[in-house]
N, C-alpha and C positions, 0 to 999 in steps of 0.2 A: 504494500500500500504506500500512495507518498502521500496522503492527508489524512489528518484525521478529524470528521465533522461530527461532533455530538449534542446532544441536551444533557450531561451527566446530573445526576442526581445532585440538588442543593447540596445536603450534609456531606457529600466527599468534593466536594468543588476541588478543595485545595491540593486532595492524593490525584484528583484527575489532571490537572495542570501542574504539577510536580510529574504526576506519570509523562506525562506528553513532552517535558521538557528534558526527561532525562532519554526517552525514545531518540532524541534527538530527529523530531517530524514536524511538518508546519501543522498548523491546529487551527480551528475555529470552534469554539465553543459558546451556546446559548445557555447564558450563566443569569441568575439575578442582578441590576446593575449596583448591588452592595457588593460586585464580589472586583469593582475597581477598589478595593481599599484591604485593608488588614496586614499585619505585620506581617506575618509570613509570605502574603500572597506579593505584598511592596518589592518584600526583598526578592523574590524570585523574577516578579518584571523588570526590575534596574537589574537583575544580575545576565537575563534573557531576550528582553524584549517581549513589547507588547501592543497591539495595533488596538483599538478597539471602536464598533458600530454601533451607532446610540439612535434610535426606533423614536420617531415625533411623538407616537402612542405607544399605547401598552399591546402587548402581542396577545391574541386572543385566541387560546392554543384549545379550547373544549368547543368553541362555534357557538357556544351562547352569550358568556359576557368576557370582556375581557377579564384577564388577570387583575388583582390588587397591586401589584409589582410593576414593576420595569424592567424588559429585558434588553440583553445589551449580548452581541458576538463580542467575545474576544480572542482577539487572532493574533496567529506568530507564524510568519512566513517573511520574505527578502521581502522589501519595498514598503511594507503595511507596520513596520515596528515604531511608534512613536507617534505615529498618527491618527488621528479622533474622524471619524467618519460622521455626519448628522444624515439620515436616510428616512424619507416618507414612506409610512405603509399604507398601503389600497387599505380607503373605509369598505369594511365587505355589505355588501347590501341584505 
């Protein structure tokens, strides 16, 4: 494989992006957008790099309401490390 795209579960965020940066693979992950912050997670994006895409709304992943949250990709591949992406989502009808 040369990507890896997931939704991992909230409660392992950090083993999933810890996992993905020691694989040594680009990544994109549909994380909560809490998960730009926290000390371990800081230290691994200054140590790795980290791109990340921030949603004008909340991602509404059941088709009836959206989420309470805010989701956000965050990605690591060449070109995308350091940079904040703002991205429209289609209102669905």
């Amino acid at each position: 494989y040369d990507i890896i795209v997931t939704n991992p579960p909230y409660s392992d965020k950090d083993a999933f992006i810890e996992r993905c940066y020691e694989l040594k693979k680009d990544f994109a992950l549909l994380l909560p957008m809490t998960a730009e912050a926290g000390v371990n997670r800081v230290r691994m994006y200054r140590q790795h790099g980290i791109g990340v895409i921030v949603f004008d709304r909340r991602v509404n992943y059941t088709a009836k309401n959206a989420n309470w949250f805010y989701s956000v990709w965050m990605c690591h591949w060449e070109g995308i490390d350091g940079k904040i992406f703002f991205e429209t989502l289609r209102k669905e009808k």
